[in-house]
N, C-alpha and C positions, 0 to 999 in steps of 0.2 A: 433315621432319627427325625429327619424331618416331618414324615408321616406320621411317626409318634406326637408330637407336637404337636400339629394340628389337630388330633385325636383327643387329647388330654384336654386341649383348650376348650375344644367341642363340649367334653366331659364335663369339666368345670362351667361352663357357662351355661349350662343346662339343669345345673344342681339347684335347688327348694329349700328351704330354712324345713330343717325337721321339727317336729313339733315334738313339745319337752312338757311331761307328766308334774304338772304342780301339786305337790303336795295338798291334800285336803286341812290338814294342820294351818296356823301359824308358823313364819317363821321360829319364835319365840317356842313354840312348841317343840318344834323337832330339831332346834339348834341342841348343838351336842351330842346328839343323838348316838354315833359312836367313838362318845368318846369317854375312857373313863374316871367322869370329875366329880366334884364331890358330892352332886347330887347322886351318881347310884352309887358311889363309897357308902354312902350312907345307908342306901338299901340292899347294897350286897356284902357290907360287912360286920361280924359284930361290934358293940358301939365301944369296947373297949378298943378291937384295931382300928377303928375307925380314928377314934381319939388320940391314940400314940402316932398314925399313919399320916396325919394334921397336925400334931404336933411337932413330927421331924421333921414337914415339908415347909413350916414357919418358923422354925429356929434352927433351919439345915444342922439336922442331928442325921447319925444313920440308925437304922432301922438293928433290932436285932432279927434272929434268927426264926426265932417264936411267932414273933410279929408278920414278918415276911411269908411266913406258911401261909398264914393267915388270911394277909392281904392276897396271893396267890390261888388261893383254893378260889376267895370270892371273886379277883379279877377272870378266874379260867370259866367261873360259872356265868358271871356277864358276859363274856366273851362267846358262848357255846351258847346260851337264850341269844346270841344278836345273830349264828347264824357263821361262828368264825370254827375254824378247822385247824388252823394252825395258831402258831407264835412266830415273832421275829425279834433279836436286840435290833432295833430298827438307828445306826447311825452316823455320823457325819464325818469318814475317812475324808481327807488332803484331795478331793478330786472337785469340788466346788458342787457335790453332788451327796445323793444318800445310798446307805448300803443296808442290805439285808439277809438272812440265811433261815431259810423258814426250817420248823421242823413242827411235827404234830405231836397231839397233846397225850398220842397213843404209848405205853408204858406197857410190858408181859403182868398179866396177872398172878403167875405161877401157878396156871392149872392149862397152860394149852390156847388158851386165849390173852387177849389183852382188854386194858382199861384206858381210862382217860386219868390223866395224871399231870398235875404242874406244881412243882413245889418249889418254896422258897429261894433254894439254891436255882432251878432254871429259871425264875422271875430277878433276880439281884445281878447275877453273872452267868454270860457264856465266854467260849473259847474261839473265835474265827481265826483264819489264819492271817498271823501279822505279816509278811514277807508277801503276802500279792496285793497288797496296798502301798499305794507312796508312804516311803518312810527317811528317804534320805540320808539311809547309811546305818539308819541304829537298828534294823533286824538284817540278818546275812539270808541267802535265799531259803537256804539251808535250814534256818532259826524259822520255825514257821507260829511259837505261841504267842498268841495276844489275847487283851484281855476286855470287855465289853462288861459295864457295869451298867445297871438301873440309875437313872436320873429322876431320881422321884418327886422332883417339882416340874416336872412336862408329864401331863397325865398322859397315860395310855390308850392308846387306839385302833379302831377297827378299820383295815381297807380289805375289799372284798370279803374274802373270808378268811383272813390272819389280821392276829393279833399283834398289831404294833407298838414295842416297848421300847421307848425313847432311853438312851444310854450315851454314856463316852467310851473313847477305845483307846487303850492304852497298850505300848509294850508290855511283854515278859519282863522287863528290867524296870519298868514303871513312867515310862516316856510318853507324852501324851501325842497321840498318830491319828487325831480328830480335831476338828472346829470346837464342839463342844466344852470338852474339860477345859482347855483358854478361857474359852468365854466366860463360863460359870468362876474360873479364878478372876477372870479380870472385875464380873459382878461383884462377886463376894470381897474381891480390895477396895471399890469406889465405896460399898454399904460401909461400911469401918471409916474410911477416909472421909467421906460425907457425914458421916453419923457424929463424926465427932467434932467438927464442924460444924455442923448444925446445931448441935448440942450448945453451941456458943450463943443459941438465939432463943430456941426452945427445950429446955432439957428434958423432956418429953420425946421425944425422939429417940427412937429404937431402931430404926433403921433407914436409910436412903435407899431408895430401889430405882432402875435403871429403865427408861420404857423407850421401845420403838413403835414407832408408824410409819411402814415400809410404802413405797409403790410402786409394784408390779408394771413397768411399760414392756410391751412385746407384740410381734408382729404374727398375724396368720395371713397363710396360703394355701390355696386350695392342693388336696392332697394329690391329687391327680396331676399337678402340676407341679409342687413340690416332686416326685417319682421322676419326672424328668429331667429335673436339674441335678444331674450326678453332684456338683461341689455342694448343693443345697443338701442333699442329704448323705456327704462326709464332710463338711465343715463348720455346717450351721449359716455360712452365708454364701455369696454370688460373688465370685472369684472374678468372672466379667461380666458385663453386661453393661450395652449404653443406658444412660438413662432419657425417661421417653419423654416426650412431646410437653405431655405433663406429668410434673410430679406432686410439689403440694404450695410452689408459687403462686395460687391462687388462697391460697391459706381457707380452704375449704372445707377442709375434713376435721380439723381442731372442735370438740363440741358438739359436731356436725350431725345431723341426725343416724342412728345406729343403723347398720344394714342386717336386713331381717334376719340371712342366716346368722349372720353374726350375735344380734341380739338374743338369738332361741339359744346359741353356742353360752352367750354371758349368764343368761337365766340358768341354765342347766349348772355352768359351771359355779353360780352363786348358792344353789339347791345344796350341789355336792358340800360345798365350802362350810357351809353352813352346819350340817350334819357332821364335821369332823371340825365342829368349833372356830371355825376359819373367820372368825368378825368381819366379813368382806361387805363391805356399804358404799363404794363410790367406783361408779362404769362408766367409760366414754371413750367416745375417739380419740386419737393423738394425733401431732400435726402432721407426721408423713401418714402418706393413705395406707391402708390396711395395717396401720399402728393402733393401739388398743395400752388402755391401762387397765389397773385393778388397785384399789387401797383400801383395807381393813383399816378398824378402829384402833387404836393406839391399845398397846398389851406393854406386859412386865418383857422384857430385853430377849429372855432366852425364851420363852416362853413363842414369842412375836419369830424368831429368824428358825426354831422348828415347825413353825405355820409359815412361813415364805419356803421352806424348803418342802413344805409338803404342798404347797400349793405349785411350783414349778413341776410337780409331779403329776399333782391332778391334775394342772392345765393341759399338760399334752394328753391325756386318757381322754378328758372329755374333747377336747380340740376333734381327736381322731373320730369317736361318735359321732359329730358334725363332718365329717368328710374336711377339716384342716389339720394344715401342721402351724402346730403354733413355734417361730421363730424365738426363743433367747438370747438368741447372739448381740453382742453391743453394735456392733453394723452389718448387718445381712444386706443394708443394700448400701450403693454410693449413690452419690448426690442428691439425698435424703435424710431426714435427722435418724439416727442414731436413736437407741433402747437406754435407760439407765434404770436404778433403781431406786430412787432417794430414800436416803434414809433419815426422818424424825426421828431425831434424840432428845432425850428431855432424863433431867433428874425429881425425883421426888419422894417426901418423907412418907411412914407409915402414921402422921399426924393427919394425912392429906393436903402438904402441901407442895405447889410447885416452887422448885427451887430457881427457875428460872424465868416466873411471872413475877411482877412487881406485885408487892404489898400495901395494905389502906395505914402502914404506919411507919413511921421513921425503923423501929427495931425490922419489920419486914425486909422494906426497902434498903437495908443494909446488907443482908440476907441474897438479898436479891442481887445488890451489885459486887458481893463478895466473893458468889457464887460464880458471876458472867468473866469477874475478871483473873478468876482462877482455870476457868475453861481458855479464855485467850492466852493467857499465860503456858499453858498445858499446849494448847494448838501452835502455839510462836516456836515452843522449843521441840518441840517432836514435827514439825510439817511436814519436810521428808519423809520420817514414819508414815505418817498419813498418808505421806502420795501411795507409799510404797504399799500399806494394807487393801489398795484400790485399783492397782495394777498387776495387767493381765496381756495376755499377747492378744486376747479381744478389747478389752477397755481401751487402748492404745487407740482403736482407729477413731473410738469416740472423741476423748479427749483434747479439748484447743481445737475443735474443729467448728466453732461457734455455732454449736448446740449444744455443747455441754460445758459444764467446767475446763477450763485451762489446767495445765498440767503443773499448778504453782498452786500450794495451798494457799486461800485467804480466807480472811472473815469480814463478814458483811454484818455490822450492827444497825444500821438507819439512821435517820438523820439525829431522832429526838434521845435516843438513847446515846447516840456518839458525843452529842453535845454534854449529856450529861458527866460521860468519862471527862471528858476532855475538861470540864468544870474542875471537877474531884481534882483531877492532876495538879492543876494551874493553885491548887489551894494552898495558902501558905499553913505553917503549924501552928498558930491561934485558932483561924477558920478550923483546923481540924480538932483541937479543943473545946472550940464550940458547938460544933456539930456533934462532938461524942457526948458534950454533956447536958446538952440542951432538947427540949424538942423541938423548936423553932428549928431548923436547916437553915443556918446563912451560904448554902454554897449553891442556889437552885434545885437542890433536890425536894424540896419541899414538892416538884412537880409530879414526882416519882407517884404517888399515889393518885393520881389524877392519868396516869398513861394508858392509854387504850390498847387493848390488845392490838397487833397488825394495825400500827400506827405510822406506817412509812411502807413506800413503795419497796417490793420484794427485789431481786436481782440478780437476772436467770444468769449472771454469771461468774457467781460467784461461788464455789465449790466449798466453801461451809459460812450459810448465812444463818441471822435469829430471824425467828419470824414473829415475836409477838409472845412466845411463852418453852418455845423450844428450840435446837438448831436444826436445820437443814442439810445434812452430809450429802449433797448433792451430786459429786463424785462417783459414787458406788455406781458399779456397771452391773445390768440386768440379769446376769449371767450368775453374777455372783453369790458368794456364800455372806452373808449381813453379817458374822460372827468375824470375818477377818477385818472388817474397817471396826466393829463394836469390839473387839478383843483391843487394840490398840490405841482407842478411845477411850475405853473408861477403866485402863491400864493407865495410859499419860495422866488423865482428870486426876484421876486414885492417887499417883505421885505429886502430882502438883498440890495436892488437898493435904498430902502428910506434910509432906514441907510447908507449907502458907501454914500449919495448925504447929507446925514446932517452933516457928519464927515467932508466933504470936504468943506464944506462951513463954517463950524468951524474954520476951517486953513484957510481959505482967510478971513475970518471977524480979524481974528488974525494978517492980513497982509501978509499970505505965497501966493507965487504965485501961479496959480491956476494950472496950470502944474503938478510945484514941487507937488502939494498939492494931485493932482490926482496919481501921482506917487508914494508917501508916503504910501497910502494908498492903492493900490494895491501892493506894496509889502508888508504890513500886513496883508492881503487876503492873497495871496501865501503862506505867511508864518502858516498861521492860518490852511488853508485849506491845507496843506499836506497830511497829514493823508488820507487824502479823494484819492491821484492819488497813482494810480497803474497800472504799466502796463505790467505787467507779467502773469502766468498762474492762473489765478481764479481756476480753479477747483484742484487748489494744495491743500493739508493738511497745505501746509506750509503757506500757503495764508489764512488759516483759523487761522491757531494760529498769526500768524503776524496781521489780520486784529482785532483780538482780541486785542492784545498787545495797535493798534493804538486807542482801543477806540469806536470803531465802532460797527453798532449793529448787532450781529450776532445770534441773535434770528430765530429759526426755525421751533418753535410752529405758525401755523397761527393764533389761538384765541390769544396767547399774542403779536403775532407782530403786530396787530389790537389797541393795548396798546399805539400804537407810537401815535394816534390820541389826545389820550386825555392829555400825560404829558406836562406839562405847558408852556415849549415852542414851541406846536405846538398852542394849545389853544391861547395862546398870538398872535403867527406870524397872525391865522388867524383871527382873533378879529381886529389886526392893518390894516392889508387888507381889511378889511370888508366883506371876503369870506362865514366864518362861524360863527353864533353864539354859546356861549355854550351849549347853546339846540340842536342846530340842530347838532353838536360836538356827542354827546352823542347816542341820537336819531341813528345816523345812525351806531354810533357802536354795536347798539343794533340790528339794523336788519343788520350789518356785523356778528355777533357772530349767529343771528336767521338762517340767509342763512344756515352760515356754517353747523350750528347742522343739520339742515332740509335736505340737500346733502349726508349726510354721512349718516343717519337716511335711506335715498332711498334707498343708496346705498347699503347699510346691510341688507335692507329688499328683495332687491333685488338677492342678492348676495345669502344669505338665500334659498329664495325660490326655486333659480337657482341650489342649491345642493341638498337639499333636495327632489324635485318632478322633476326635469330632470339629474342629475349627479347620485346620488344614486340607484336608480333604477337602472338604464343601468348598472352599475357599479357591483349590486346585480344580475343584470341579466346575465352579462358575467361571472360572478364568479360561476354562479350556471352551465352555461355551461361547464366549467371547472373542476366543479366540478363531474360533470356527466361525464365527459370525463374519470379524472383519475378513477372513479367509474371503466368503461366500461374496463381501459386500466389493472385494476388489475385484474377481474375476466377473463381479456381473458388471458393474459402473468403469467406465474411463479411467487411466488411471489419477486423474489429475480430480476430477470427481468423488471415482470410489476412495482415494486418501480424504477427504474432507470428509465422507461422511461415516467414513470410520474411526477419526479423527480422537471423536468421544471414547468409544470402548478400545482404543490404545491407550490414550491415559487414564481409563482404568485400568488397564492390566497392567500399566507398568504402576501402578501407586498400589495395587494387590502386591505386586510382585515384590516391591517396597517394602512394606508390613511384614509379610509371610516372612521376608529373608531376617527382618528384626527377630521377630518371633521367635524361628528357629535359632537361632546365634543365641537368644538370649535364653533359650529354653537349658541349650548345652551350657552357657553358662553357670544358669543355674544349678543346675547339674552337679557340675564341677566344683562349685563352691560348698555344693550341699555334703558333697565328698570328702573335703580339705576339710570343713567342720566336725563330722562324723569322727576324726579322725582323734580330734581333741579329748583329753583326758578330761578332762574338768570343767562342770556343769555349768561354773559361769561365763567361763572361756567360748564353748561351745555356745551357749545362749546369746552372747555378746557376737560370736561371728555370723550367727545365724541372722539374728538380728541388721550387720553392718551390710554382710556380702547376698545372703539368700534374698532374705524379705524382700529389699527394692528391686533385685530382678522379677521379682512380683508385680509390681506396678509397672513398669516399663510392659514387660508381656501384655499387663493388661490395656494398656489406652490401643497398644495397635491391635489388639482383637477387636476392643468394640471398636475402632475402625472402620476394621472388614465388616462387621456386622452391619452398617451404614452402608455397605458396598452391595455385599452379595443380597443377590435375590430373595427376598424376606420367604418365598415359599418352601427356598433351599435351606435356611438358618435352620438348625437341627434343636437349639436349646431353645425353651418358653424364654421372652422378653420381660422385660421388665411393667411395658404397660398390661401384661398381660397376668404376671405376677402380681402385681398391685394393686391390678381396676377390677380383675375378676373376685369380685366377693358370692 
């Protein structure tokens, strides 16, 4: 192994930025290129499906039967001019990942040969099998039908040569066993919830729509050194490894100018991005070395997390091109920051406006603080929900580990905007008479139209901060699927916008002005939702016992922060939305608690293996060198001599010997405990011991590996290091 090693490094450090075919085109030219939107709807279908096919994807109707032929003859003929062979329902099973089942477009002609054929029914619905997807109990092995429908507001796409048709998958019994159908339920409660809301300010308003602005952080390694990190490629990260000499204490690589193959790697992968729609516009380094970002432009919500799901796709195809593996894991390495994916949330009407930018007028600017204090309201009473939509057995190692959000939801509003809550609150009920019927504002708000976009220092540590016109869900780990923290978020919003619009309507059926009424009522939001803003140092101790204090959930176990799902007021909020039902509530905590066990379960056996048949050995192997040594050193030297100057490689072997015996004790530990869990019926039981007893024999194993690796002979070490992982670009 260790020849391998130095072999691979050689490899790597020898490798050239490949040089990447730029389009002759514009960008602007050959964006979309396969994808199919409504510019070639329009040229590949007639303008009657064109028209009904636009109209059900703006007033989410479904499609008939007629229609759908229609749309399918022409999507199969784009599809076969670009060069495509097959089809796929191309989508988003319970695995934080995407699925697909190709078949071609070949049909018997009834003469002995075949045709090219795709009709309506294979464009709207296929059949894959439900029972080899997480489902948590609601299909038996046995039960193998499921059911995958067309989502025809995510236009369809080409990768290589199949046709990719974005869908949701549902049970035989009608249980939704995707990211997807959530998502599009939780969109479709906020549009209503918002809409009528809104409607309070402009009744022009048809609709609220939901937008993300994701960002891609993730790590590449060269692939040839990835290959020899066995845990790097079964776990996605480095089970040990010390960390080197340097890492990113010099705060050097933040910004830092791009390394060439890297940059040919970004270009290429912008090329691809771009041709499959992918808005990608902003490249750079991140602060641990050979950390990298990616951020597209802000898109409609579902629209934005099946372009992040298909860009974790691309990114490792093109990665490999370049001779990298590109890392997703939230910490592939220790004592280096950690991967996340932030996610920009923003609401907004089909009037074109943002619901969470300030307005140039009183009616705006009420609009505006209606909205922010109906979102804190919504984040104060679901925050556990939140933690829990963003925890993972990989997010875990991010978290509170000051690079990322702390494991306590908060919200970070800034100075000028916090003042202004805290004004509204403090306001007596004249002041707020006045303010609803006047335009003059006696309460300070008259400033509100005067606020500058990103008007107040940002606050990396704060796991969901405003920045000026949107939030920051800052939380979401790299890894992940955007649709489970967005499914939960504009689920909560959606509930908190029906309640805040029944209370107010209360008060004007009562006779209170409708104003006053809106005002009333956002400052018992404010006043409710306290607890929830902070905008100080999260990763304080003090911030932990204060966040305590307020109530808040500060749960750090991931199998019981998983818990938030089912206590009764999540159950309810999403039963009133019509997001989840109690089954599928359930269901899927059972393959949240399954994941978890199953990763850690890897990880141990991984980890295991990696000490016992590549650490130990070497470890026994140098020790024994050592020991031959002092052997050699006493019979040549005196012995009052040869003991002094053997003195050294004795307390090395005995502080080897040290380590090794931890190791092994803790390895069988492990073991053992991994046993006693296995053993357990019940996914959260089992998740919760894996968690209590497995995991931290994890850690322990690992400080006295890297240890030894400090010890033994750096030529003898069999896995690539970390400076070697890191610096070799």
């Amino acid at each position: 192994m260790s020849q391998l090693r130095f072999k691979v490094v050689e490899t790597a450090f020898d490798r050239k930025a490949l040089k990447v075919e730029i389009p002759k085109e514009r960008p602007s030219e050959y964006f979309g290129k396969y994808v199919f939107n409504r510019k070639k709807m329009l040229e590949y279908l007639p303008k009657k499906t064109y028209d009904a096919l636009v109209y059900a994807i703006d007033n989410k109707e479904p499609l008939n039967r007629e229609i759908a032929d229609s749309v399918a003859a022409g999507m199969k003929q784009w599809a076969i001019d670009n060069g495509a062979k097959h089809y796929t329902h191309w989508f988003h099973p319970l695995t934080d990942g995407t699925a697909e089942k190709h078949d071609s477009f070949i049909e018997h002609d009834g003469k002995g040969g075949v045709m090219e054929e795709f009709s309506g029914k294979l464009l709207v619905q296929q059949e894959p099998d439900a029972s080899s997807f997480p489902n948590g109990g609601i299909r038996n092995t046995f039960e193998a039908r499921g059911y995958s429908a067309w989502d025809i507001s995510s236009p369809a796409f080409i990768i290589d040569n199949t046709l990719c048709i974005p869908t949701i998958f549902i049970s035989y019994t009608g249980e939704s066993l995707d990211y997807k159908t959530p998502l599009l339920r939780a969109l479709n409660s906020v549009d209503k919830a918002g809409t009528a809301v809104a409607q309070y300010f402009d009744p022009a308003v048809k609709h609220v729509f939901s937008y993300l602005g994701w960002e891609q952080e993730y790590f590449l390694v060269d692939e040839s050194l990835y290959a020899a990190r066995p845990d790097l490629v079964m776990t996605g990260r480095t089970l040990m490894g010390h960390e080197s000499a340097k890492n990113q204490q010099l705060e050097d690589h933040y910004f830092g100018a791009i390394p060439s193959r890297v940059e040919a790697f970004m270009l290429d992968l912008e090329i691809e991005c771009h041709k499959l729609g992918i808005p990608a516009k902003t490249r750079h380094n991140e602060v641990a070395p050979n950390q990298f970002e990616l951020a597209p432009i802000f898109e409609e919500t579902n629209l934005a997390n099946d372009h992040n799901l298909l860009l974790m796709s691309l990114i490792a195809d093109v990665a490999r091109k370049h001779n990298f593996r590109v890392l997703l894991h939230e910490k592939p390495f220790a004592g280096i920051n950690g991967s996340g994916k932030h996610n920009n949330w923003s609401l907004g009407t089909d009037t074109g406006v943002l619901l969470f930018a300030p307005g140039k007028t009183p009616k705006a600017n009420l609009q505006f603080i209606t909205f922010i204090a109906n979102v804190m309201a919504a984040v104060y009473k679901h925050n556990g929900l939140l933690k829990a939509s963003i925890s993972s057995a990989t997010n875990q190692h991010r978290l509170g580990a000051n690079e990322a959000p702390p494991a306590i939801i908060s919200m970070f509003l800034g100075t000028q905007l916090s003042e202004i809550l805290d004004k509204l609150e403090k306001s007596t009920k004249d002041e707020l008479i006045n303010f609803a019927g006047k335009e003059q504002i006696q309460l300070g708000l008259s400033q509100i139209p005067e606020i500058l976009l990103d008007n107040t220092d940002r606050n990396r540590t704060s796991p969901f901060a405003f920045t000026g016109n949107r939030f920051e869900f800052r939380a979401v780990g790299s890894s992940a699927n955007c649709a489970s923290a967005m499914i939960a978020l504009n689920a909560a919003v959606a509930d908190q916008l029906c309640e805040f619009k029944a209370a107010v309507d209360k008060r004007v059926a009562a006779g209170e002005a409708l104003e006053h009424a809106i005002l009333t009522e956002v400052k018992a939001l404010i006043t409710l939702s306290k607890p929830i803003h902070f905008d100080g140092n999260g990763y304080s101790d003090e911030w932990k016992e204060e966040a305590a204090k307020r109530g808040l959930d500060c749960e750090t176990s991931t199998p019981l922060i998983f818990d938030s799902y089912l206590k009764p007021e999540s159950v309810e909020m999403f039963s009133r939305t019509g997001v989840f039902s109690d089954v599928e509530l359930k269901a899927r905590n059972e393959v949240k608690w399954e994941i978890y066990t199953k990763k850690i379960q890897i990880e141990s056996r991984v980890l295991g293996d990696l000490a016992t048949n590549h650490v130990l050995p070497v470890a026994t192997r140098y020790q024994s060198f050592l020991l031959d040594n002092v052997y050699k050193i006493k019979n040549l030297f005196p012995a009052d001599r040869g003991a002094k100057i053997a003195e050294q490689d004795l307390c090395m072997i005995e502080k080897m010997a040290e380590h090794m015996s931890i190791i092994k004790q803790t390895v069988h530990d492990m073991i053992a405990a991994r046993k006693i869990a296995n053993k357990i019926e019940s996914e959260r039981e089992k998740a919760i011991a894996y968690h209590d007893t497995v995991y931290p024999k994890m850690d322990v194993i690992r400080y006295h590996i890297d240890k030894l690796e400090l010890m033994v002979d750096d030529e003898m070490w069999p896995l690539p290091k970390y400076r070697e992982l890191l610096f070799i670009r």
